[in-house]
N, CA, C and O atoms as a GROMACS GRO file, in nm:
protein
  472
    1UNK      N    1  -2.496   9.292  -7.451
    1UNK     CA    2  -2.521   9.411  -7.374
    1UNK      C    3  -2.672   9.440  -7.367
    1UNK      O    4  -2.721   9.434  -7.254
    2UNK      N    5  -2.737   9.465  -7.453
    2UNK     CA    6  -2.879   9.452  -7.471
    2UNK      C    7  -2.950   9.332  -7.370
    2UNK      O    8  -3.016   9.359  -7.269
    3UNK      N    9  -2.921   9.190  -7.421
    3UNK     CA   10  -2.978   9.110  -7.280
    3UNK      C   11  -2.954   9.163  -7.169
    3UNK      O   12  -3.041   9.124  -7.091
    4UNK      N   13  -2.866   9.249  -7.107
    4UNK     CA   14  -2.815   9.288  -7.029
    4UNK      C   15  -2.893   9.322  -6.980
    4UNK      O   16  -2.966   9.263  -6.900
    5UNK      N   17  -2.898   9.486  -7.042
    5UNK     CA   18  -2.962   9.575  -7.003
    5UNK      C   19  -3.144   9.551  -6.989
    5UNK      O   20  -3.223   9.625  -6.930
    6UNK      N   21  -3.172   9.437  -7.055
    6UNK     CA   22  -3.318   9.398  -7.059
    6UNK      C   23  -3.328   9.344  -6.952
    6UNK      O   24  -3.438   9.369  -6.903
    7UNK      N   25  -3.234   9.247  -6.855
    7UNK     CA   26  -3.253   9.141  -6.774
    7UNK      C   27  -3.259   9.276  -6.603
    7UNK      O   28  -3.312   9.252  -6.494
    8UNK      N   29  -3.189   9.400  -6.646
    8UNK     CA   30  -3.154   9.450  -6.560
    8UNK      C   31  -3.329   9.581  -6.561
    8UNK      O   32  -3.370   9.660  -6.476
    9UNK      N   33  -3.362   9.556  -6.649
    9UNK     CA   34  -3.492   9.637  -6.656
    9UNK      C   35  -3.582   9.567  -6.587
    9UNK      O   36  -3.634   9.616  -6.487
   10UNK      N   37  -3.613   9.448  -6.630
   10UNK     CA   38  -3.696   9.343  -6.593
   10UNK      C   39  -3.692   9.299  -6.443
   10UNK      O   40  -3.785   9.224  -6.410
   11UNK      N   41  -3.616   9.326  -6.363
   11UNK     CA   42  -3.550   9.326  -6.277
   11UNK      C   43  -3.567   9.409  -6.170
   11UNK      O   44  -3.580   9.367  -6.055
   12UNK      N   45  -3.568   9.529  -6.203
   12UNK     CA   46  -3.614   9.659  -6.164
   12UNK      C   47  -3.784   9.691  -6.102
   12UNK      O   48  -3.836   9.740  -6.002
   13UNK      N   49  -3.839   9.605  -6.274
   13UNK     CA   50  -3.965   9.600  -6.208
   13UNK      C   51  -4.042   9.504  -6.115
   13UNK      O   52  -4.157   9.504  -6.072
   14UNK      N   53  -3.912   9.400  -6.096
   14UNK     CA   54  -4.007   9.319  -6.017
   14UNK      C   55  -3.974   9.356  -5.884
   14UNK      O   56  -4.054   9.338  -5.792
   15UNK      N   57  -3.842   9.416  -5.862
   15UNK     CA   58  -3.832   9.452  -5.733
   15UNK      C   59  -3.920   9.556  -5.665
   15UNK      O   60  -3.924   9.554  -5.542
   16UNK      N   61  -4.014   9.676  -5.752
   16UNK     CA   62  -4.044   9.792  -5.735
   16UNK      C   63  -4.191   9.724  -5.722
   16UNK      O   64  -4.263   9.772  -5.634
   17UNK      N   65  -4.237   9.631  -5.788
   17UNK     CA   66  -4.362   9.582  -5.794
   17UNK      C   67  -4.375   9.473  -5.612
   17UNK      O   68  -4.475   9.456  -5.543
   18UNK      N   69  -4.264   9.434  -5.594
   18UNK     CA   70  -4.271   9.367  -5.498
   18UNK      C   71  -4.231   9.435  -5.358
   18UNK      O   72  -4.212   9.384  -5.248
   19UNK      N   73  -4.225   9.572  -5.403
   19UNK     CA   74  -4.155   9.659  -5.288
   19UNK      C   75  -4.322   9.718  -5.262
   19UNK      O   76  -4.364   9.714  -5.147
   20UNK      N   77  -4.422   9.778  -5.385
   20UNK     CA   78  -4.573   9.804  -5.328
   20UNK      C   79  -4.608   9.755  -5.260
   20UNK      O   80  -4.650   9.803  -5.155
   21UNK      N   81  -4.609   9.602  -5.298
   21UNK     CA   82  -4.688   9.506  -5.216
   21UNK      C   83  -4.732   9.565  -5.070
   21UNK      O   84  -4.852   9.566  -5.040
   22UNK      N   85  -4.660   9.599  -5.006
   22UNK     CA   86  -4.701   9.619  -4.868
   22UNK      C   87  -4.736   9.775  -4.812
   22UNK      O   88  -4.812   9.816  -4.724
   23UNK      N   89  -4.647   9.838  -4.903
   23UNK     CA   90  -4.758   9.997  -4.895
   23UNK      C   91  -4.874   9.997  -4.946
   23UNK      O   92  -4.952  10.080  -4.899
   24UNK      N   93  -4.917   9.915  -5.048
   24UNK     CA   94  -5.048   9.879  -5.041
   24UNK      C   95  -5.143   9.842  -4.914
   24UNK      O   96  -5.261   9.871  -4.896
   25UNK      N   97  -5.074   9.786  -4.850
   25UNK     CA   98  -5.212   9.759  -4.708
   25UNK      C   99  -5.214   9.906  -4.658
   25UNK      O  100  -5.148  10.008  -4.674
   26UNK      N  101  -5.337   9.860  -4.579
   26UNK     CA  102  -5.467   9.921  -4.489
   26UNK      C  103  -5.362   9.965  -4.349
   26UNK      O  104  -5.251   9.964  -4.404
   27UNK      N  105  -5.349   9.983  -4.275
   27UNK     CA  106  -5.318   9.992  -4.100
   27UNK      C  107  -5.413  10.062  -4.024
   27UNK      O  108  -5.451  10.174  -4.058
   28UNK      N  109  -5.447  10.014  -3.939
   28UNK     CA  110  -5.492  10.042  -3.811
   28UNK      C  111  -5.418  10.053  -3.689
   28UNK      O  112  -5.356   9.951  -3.661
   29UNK      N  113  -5.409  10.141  -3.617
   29UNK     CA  114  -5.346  10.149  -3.477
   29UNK      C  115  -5.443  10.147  -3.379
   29UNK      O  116  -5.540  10.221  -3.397
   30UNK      N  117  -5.438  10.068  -3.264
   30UNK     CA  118  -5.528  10.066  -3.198
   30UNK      C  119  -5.472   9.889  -3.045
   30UNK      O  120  -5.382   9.807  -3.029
   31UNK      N  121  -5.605   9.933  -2.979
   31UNK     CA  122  -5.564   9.806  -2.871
   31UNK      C  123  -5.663   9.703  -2.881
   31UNK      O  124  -5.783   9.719  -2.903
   32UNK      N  125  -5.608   9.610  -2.865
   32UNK     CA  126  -5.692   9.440  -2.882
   32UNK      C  127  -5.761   9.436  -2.752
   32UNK      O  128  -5.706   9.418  -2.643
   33UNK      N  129  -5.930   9.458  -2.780
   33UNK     CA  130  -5.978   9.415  -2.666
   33UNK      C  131  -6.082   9.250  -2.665
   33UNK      O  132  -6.171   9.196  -2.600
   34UNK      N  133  -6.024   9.234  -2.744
   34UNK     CA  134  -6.097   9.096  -2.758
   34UNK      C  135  -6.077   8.987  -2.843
   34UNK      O  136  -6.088   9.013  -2.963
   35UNK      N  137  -6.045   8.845  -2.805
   35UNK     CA  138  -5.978   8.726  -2.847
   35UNK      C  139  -6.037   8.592  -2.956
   35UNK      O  140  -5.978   8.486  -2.932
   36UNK      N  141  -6.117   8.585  -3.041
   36UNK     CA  142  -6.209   8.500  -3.040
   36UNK      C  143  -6.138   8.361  -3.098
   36UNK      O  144  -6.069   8.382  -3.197
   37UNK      N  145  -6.144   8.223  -3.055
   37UNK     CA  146  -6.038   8.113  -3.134
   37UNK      C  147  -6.216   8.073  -3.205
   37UNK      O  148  -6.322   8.091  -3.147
   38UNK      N  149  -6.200   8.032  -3.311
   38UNK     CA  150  -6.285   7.929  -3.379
   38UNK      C  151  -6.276   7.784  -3.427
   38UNK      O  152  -6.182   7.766  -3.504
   39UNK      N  153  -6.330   7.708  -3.409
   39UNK     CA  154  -6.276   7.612  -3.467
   39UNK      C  155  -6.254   7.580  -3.608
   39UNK      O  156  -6.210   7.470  -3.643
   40UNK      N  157  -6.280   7.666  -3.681
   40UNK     CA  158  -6.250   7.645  -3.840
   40UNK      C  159  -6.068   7.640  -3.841
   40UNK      O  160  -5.995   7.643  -3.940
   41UNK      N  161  -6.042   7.634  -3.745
   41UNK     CA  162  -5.872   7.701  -3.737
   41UNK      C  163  -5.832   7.837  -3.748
   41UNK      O  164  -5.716   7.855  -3.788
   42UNK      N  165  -5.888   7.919  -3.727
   42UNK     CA  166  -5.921   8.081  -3.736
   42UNK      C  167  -5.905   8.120  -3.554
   42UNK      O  168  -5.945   8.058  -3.455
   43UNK      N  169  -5.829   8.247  -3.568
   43UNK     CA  170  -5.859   8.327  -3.442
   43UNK      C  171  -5.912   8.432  -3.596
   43UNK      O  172  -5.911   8.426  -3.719
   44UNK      N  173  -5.978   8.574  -3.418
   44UNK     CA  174  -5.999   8.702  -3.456
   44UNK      C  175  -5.944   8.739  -3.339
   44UNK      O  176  -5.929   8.664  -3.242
   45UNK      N  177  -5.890   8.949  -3.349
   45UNK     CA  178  -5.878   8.995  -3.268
   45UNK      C  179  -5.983   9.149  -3.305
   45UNK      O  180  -6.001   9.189  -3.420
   46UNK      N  181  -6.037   9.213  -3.189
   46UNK     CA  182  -6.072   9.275  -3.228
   46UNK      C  183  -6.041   9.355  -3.182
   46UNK      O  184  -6.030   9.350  -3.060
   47UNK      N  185  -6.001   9.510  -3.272
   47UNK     CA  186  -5.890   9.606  -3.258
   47UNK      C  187  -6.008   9.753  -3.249
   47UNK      O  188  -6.103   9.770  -3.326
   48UNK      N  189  -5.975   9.833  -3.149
   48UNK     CA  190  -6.004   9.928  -3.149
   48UNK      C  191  -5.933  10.078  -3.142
   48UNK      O  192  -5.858  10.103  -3.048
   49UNK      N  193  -5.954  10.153  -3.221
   49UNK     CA  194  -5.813  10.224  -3.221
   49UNK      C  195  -5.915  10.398  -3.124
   49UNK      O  196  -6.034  10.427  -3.115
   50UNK      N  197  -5.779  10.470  -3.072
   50UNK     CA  198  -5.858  10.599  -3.005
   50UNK      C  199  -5.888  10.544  -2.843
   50UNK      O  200  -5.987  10.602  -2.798
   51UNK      N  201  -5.857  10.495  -2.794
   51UNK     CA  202  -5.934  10.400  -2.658
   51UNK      C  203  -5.805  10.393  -2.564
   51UNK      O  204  -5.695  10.400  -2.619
   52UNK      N  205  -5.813  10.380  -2.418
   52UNK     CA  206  -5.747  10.381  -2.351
   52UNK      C  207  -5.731  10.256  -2.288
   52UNK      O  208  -5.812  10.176  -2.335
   53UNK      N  209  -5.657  10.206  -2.199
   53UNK     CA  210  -5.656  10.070  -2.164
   53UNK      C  211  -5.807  10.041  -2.073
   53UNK      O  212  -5.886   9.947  -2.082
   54UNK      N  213  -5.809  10.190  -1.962
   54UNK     CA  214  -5.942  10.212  -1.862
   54UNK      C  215  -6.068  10.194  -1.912
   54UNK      O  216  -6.169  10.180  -1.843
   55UNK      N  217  -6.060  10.194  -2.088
   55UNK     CA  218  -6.176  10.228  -2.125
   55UNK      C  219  -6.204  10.069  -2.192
   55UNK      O  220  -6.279  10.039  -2.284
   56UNK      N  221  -6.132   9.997  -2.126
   56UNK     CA  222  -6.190   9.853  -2.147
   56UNK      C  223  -6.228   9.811  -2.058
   56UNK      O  224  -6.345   9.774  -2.061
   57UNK      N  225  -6.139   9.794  -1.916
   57UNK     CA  226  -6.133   9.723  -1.862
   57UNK      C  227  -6.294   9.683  -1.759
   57UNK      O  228  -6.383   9.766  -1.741
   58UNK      N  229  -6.296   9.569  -1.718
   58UNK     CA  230  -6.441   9.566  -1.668
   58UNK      C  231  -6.577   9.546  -1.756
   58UNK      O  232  -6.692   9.531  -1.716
   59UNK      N  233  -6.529   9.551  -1.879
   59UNK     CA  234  -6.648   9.561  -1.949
   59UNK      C  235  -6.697   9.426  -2.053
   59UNK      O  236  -6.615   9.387  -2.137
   60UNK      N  237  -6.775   9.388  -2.046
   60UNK     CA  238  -6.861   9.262  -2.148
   60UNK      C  239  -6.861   9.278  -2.305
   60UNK      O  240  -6.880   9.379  -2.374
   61UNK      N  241  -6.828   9.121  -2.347
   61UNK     CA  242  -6.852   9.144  -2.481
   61UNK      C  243  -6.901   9.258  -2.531
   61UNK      O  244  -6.841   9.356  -2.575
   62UNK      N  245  -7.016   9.237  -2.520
   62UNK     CA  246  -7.103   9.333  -2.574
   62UNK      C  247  -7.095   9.492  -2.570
   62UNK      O  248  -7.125   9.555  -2.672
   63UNK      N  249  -7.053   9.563  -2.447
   63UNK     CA  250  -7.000   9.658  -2.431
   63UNK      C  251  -6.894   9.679  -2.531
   63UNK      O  252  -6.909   9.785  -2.592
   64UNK      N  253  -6.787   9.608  -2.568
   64UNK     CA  254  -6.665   9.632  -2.594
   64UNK      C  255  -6.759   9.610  -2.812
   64UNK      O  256  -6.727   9.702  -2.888
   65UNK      N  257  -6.812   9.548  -2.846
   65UNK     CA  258  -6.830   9.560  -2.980
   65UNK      C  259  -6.898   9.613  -2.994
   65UNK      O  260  -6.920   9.627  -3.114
   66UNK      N  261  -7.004   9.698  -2.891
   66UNK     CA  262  -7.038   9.872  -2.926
   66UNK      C  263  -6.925   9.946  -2.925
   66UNK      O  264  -6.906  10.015  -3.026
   67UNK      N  265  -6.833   9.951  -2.827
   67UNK     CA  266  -6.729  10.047  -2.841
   67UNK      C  267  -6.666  10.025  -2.985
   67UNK      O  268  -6.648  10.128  -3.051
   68UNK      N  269  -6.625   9.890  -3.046
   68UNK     CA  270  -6.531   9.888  -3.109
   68UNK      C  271  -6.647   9.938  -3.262
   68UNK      O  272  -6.596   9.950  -3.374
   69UNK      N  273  -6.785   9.960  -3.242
   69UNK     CA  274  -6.878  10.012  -3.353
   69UNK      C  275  -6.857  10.171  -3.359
   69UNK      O  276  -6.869  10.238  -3.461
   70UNK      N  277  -6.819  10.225  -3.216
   70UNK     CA  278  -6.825  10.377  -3.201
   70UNK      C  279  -6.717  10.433  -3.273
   70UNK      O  280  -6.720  10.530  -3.350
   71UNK      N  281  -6.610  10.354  -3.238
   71UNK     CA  282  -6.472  10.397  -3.285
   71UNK      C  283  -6.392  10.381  -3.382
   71UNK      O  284  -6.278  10.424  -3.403
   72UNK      N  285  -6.470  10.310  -3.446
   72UNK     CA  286  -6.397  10.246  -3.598
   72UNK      C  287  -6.342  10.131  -3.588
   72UNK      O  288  -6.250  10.108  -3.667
   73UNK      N  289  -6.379  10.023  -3.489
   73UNK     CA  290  -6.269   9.877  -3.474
   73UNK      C  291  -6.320   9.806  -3.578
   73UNK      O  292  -6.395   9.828  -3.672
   74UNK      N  293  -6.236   9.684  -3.520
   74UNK     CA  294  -6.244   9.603  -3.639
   74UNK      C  295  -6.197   9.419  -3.643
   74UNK      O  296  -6.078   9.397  -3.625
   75UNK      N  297  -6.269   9.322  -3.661
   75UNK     CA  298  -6.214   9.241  -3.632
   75UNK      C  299  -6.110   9.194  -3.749
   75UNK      O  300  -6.136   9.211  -3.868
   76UNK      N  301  -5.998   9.137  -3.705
   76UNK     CA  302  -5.889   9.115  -3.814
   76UNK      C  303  -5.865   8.964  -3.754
   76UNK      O  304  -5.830   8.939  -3.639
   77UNK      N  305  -5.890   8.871  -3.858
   77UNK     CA  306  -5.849   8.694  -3.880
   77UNK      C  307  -5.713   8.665  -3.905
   77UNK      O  308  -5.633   8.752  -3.940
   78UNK      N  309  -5.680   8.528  -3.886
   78UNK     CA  310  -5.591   8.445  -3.899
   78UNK      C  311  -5.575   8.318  -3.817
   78UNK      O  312  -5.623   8.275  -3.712
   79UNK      N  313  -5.472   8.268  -3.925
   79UNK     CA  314  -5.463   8.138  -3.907
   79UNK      C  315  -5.467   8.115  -3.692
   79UNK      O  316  -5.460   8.207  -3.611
   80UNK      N  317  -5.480   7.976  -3.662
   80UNK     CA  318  -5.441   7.955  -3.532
   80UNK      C  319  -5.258   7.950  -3.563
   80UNK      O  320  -5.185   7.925  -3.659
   81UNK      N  321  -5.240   7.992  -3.411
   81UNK     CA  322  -5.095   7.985  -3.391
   81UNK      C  323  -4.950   8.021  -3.481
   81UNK      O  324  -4.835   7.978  -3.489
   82UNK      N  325  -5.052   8.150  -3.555
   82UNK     CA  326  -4.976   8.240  -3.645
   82UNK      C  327  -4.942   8.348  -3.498
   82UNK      O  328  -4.844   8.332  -3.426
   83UNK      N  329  -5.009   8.416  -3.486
   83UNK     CA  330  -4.947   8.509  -3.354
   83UNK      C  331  -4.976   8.486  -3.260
   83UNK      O  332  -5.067   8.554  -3.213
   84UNK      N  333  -4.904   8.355  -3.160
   84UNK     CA  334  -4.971   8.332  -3.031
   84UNK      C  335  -4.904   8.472  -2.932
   84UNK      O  336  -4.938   8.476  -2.813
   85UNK      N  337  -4.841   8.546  -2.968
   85UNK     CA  338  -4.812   8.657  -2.886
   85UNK      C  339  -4.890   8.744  -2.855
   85UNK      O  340  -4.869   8.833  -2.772
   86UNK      N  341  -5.014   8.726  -2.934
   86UNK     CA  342  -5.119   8.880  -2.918
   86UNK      C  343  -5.206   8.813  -2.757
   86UNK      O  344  -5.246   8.708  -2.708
   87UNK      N  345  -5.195   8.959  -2.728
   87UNK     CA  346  -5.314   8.904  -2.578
   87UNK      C  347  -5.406   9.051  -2.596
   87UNK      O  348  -5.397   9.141  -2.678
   88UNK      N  349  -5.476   9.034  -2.506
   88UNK     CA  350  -5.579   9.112  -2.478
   88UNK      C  351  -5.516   9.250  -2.456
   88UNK      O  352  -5.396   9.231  -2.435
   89UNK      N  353  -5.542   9.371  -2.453
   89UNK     CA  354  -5.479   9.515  -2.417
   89UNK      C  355  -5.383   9.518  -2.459
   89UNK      O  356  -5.328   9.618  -2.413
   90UNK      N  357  -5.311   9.460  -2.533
   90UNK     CA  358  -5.173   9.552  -2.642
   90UNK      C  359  -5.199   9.611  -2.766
   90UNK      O  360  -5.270   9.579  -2.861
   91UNK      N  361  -5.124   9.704  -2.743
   91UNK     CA  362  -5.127   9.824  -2.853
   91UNK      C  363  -5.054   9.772  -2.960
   91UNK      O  364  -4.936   9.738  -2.964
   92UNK      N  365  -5.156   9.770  -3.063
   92UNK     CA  366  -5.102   9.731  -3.228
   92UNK      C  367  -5.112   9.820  -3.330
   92UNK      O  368  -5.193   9.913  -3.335
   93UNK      N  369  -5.023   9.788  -3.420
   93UNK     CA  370  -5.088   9.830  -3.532
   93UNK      C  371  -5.100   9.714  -3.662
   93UNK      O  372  -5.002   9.653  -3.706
   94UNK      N  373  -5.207   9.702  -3.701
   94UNK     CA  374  -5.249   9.562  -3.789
   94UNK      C  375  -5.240   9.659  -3.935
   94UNK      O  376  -5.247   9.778  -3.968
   95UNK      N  377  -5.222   9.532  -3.994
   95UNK     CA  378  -5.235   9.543  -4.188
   95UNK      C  379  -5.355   9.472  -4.238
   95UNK      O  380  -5.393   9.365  -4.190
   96UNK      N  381  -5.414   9.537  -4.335
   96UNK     CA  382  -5.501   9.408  -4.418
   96UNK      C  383  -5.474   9.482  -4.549
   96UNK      O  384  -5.430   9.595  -4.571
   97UNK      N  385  -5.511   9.385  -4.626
   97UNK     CA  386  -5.495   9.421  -4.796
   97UNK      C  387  -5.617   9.488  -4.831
   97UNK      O  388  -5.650   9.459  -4.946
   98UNK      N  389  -5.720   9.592  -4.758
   98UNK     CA  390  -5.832   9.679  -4.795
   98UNK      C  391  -5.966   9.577  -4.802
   98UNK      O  392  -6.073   9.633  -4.778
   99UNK      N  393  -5.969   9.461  -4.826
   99UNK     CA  394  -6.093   9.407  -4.836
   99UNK      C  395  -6.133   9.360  -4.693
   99UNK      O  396  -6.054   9.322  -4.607
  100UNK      N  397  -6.323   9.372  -4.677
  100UNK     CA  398  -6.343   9.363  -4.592
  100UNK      C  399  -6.543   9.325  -4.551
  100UNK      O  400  -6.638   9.400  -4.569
  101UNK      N  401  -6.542   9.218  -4.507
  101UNK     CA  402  -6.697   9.182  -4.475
  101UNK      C  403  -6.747   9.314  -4.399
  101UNK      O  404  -6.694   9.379  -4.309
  102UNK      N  405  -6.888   9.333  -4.478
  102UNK     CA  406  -6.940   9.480  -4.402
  102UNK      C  407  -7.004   9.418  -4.344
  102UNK      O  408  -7.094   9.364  -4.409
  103UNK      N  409  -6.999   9.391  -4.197
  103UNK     CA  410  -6.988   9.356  -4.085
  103UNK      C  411  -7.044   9.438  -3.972
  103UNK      O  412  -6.928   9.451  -3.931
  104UNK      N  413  -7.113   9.505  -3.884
  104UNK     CA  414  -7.042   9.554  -3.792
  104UNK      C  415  -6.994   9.526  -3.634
  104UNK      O  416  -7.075   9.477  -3.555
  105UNK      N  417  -6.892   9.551  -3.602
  105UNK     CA  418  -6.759   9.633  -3.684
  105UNK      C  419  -6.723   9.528  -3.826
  105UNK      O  420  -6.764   9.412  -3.812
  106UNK      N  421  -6.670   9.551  -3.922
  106UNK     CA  422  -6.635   9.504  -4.017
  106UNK      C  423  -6.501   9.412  -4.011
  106UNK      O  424  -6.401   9.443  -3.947
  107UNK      N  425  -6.519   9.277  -4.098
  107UNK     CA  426  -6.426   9.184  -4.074
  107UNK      C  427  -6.298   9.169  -4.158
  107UNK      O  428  -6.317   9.108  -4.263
  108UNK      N  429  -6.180   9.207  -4.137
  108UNK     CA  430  -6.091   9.222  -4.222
  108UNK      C  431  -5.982   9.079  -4.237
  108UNK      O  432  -5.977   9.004  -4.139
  109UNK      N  433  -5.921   9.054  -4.324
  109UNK     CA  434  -5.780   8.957  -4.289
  109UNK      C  435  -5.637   9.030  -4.242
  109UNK      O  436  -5.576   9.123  -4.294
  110UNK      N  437  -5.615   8.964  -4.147
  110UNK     CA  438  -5.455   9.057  -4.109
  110UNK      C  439  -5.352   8.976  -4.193
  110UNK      O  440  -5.321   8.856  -4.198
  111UNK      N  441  -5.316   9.076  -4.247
  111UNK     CA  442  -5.175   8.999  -4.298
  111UNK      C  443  -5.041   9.051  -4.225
  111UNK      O  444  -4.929   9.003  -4.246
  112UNK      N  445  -5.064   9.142  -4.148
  112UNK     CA  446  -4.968   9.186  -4.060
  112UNK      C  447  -4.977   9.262  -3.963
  112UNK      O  448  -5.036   9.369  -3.974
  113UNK      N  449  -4.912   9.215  -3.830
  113UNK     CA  450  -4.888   9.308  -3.729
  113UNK      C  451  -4.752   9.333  -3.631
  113UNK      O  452  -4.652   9.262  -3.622
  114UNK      N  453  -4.777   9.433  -3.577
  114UNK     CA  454  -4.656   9.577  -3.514
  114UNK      C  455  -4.745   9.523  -3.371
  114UNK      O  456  -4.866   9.500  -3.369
  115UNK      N  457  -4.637   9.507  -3.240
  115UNK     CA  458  -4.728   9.502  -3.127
  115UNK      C  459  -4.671   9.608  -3.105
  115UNK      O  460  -4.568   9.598  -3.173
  116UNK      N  461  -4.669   9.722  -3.044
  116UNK     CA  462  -4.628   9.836  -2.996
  116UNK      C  463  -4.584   9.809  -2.843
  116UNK      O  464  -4.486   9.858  -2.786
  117UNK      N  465  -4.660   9.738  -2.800
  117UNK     CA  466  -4.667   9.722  -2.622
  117UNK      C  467  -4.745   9.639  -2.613
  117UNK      O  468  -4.837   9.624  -2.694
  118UNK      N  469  -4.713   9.531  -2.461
  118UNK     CA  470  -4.820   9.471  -2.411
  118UNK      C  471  -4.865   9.510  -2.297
  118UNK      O  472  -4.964   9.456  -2.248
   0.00000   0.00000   0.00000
């Protein structure tokens, strides 16, 4: 009974420890205005949250990573052909585990995303 009850404690905590895991991340809500592939095997997307679709459109690199400096964006990595679904102007919301190259905008890892809309 005792093993029991030990195996059933032990148990407990790994589920509760493995249930943080992911309320631990970061989220951002926001729209992807920009695609970058690298060849290291890396994309980025870079996410700007507060922004309207109008308030991209037409506009140059450069324009768009001042905006994404004004507003709090952010570029978020990963592997190639982990999310070939993301395109340009859909509304996400991304995860990272809090760490992040101070950058600006600053470079995060996604470990997860919500497309809301494309």
């Amino acid at each position: 009974m005792k093993k029991l009850l030990a195996l059933f404690i032990a148990l407990s905590f790994l589920v509760v420890g493995c249930g943080q895991e992911e309320t631990n991340l970061e989220q951002q809500e926001g729209i992807i205005v920009d695609i970058k592939e690298h060849p290291d095997g890396r994309n980025q997307i870079l996410v700007v949250p507060n922004i309207l679709d109008e308030d991209i459109s037409n506009k140059k690199l450069d324009e768009l990573i001042k905006l994404a400096q004004e507003k709090g964006g952010a570029y978020y990595s990963f592997e190639i052909g982990k999310y070939e679904e993301l395109e340009v102007g859909a509304h996400v919301i991304v995860y990272w585990n809090g760490l992040q190259l101070d950058s600006n905008p600053p470079q995060r890892g996604l470990e997860k995303v919500d497309i809301i809309s494309k």
